[in-house]
C-alpha positions as CSV (number, residue, x, y, z in Angstrom):
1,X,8.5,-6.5,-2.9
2,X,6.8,-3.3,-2.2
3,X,8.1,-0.3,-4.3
4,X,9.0,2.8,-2.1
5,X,7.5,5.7,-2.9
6,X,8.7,9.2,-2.0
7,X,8.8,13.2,-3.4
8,X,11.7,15.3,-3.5
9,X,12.7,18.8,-5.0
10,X,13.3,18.4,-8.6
11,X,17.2,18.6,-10.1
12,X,18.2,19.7,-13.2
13,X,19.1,15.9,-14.2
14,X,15.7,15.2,-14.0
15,X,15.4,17.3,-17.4
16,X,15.7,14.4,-20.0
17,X,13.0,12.4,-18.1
18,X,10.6,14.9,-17.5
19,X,10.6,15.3,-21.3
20,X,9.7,11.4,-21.4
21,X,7.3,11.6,-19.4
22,X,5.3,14.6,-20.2
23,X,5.7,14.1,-24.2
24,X,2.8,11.2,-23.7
25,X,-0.3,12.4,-24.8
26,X,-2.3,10.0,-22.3
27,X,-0.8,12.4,-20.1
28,X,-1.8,15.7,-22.0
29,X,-5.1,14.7,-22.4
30,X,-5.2,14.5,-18.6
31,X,-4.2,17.9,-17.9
32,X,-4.9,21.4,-18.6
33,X,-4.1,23.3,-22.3
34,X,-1.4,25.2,-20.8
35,X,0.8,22.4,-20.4
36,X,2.2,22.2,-23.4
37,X,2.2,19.1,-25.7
38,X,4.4,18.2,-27.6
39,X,7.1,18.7,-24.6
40,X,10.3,20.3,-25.6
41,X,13.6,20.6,-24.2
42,X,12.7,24.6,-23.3
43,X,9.7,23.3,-21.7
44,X,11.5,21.4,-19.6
45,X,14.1,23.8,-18.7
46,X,11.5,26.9,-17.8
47,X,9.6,24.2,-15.6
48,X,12.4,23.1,-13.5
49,X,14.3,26.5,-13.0
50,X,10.7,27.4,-11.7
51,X,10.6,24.7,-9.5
52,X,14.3,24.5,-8.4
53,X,14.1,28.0,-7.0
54,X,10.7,28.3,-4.8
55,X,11.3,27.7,-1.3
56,X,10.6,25.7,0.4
57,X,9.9,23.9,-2.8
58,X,6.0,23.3,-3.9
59,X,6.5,21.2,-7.2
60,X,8.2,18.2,-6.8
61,X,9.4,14.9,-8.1
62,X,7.6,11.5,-7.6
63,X,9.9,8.6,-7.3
64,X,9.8,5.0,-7.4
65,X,12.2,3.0,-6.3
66,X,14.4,6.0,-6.2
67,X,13.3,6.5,-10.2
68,X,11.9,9.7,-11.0
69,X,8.3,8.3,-12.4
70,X,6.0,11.7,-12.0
71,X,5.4,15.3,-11.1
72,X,3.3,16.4,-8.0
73,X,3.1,20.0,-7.0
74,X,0.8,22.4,-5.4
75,X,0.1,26.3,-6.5
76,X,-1.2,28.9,-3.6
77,X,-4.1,30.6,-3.7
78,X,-4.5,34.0,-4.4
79,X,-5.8,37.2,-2.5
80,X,-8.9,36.3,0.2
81,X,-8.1,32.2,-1.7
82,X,-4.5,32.6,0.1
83,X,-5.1,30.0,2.7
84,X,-5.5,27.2,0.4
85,X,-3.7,25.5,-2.8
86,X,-4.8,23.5,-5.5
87,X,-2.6,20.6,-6.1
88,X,-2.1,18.8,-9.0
89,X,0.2,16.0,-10.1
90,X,0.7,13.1,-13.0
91,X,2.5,9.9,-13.4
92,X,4.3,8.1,-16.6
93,X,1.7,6.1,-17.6
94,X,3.8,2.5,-17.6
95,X,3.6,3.4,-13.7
96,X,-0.5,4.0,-14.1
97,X,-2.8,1.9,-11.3
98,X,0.3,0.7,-9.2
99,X,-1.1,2.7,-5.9
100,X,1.5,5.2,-6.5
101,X,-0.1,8.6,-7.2
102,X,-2.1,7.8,-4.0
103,X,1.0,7.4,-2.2
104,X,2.3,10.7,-3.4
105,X,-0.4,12.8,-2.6
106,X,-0.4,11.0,0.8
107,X,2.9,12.3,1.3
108,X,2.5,15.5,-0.8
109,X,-0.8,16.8,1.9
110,X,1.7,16.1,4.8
111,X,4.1,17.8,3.9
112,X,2.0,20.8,2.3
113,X,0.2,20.9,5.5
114,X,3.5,20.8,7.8
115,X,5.3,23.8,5.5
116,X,3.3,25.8,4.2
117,X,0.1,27.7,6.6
118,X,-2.6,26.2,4.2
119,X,-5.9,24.9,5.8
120,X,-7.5,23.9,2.6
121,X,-6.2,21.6,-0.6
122,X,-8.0,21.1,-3.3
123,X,-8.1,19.4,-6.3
124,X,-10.1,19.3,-9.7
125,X,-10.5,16.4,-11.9
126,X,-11.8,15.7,-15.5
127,X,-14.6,13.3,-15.0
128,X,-13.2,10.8,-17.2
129,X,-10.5,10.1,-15.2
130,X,-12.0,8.3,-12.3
131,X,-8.5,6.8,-11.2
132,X,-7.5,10.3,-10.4
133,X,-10.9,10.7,-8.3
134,X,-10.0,7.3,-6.7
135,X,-6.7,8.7,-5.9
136,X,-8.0,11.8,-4.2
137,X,-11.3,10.0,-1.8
138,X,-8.1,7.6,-0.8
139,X,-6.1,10.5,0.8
140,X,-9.5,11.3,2.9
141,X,-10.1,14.5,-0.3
142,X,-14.0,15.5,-0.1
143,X,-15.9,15.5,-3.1
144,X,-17.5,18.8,-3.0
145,X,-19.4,19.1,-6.5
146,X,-18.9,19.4,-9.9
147,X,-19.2,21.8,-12.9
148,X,-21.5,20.9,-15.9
149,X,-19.2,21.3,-19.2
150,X,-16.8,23.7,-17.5
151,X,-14.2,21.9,-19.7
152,X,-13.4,22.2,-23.3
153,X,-10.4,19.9,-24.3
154,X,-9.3,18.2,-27.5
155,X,-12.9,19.3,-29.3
156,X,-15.0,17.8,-26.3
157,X,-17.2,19.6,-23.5
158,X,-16.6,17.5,-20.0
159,X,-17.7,18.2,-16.1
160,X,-15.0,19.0,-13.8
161,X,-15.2,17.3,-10.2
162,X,-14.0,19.1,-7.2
163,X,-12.5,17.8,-3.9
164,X,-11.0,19.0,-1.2
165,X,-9.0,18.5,2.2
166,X,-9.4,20.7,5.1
167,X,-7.2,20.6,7.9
């Protein structure tokens, strides 16, 4: 059976398994300092009454099977950087190399690219997570270079590889 993968707008409900999800530090380790680790309750609730009320919506749920499994979401550029927006997104770890963060993004770019008057994605990935690079040159995302030691997480220098998707 093949699992069925799609995104929606995030619900207050989703609160308790956010918190699940995001309080695993596999996943922190992943991501940037300012998401917070541990992952409170008041975490959760500032995220999602972020997300719940930006229209049309740009951080959303990943499901599985109809099961909320993941975050995906993508943040506009700024000033002469407003025609493009990085995305970013993460998935619980028991749902790690299962094709579904590929799916998600696939569906994540269409849908960015059909709402919002973006021509440009792009996406930056720690260079010890090649599944998330894999992820990205799967979804047709360009790798357009990288940064020597740009990152400084957990007491560790590490490159940061940058793709992109123009439309």
């Amino acid at each position: 059976m093949t699992d069925k993968i799609s995104i929606r707008p995030f619900l207050l409900t989703d609160k308790d398994r956010l918190i699940e999800i995001a309080n695993n530090r596999n996943i922190y380790t992943n991501l940037r300092d300012a998401f917070p680790h541990p992952y409170t309750s008041e975490h959760a609730e500032v995220f999602l009454q972020k997300a719940i009320s930006a229209r049309p919506s740009q951080l959303m749920a990943i499901l599985c099977n109809d099961h909320y499994v993941g975050n995906i979401g993508i943040h506009p550029g700024q000033d002469v950087y407003r025609k493009s927006a990085e995305l970013g997104y993460f998935i619980s770890e028991d749902h790690w190399n299962k094709g579904i963060a590929t799916q998600a993004v696939a569906i994540m770019v269409e849908y960015t690219f059909a709402n919002f008057q973006y021509v440009r994605i792009y996406a930056s990935v720690f260079d010890y997570n090649k599944a998330s690079a894999k992820v990205l040159e799967k979804n047709g995302f360009l790798f357009e270079g990288s940064s020597t030691k740009s990152i400084y997480k957990n007491g560790n220098y590490y490159n940061e590889l940058h793709y992109a998707l123009v439309r």
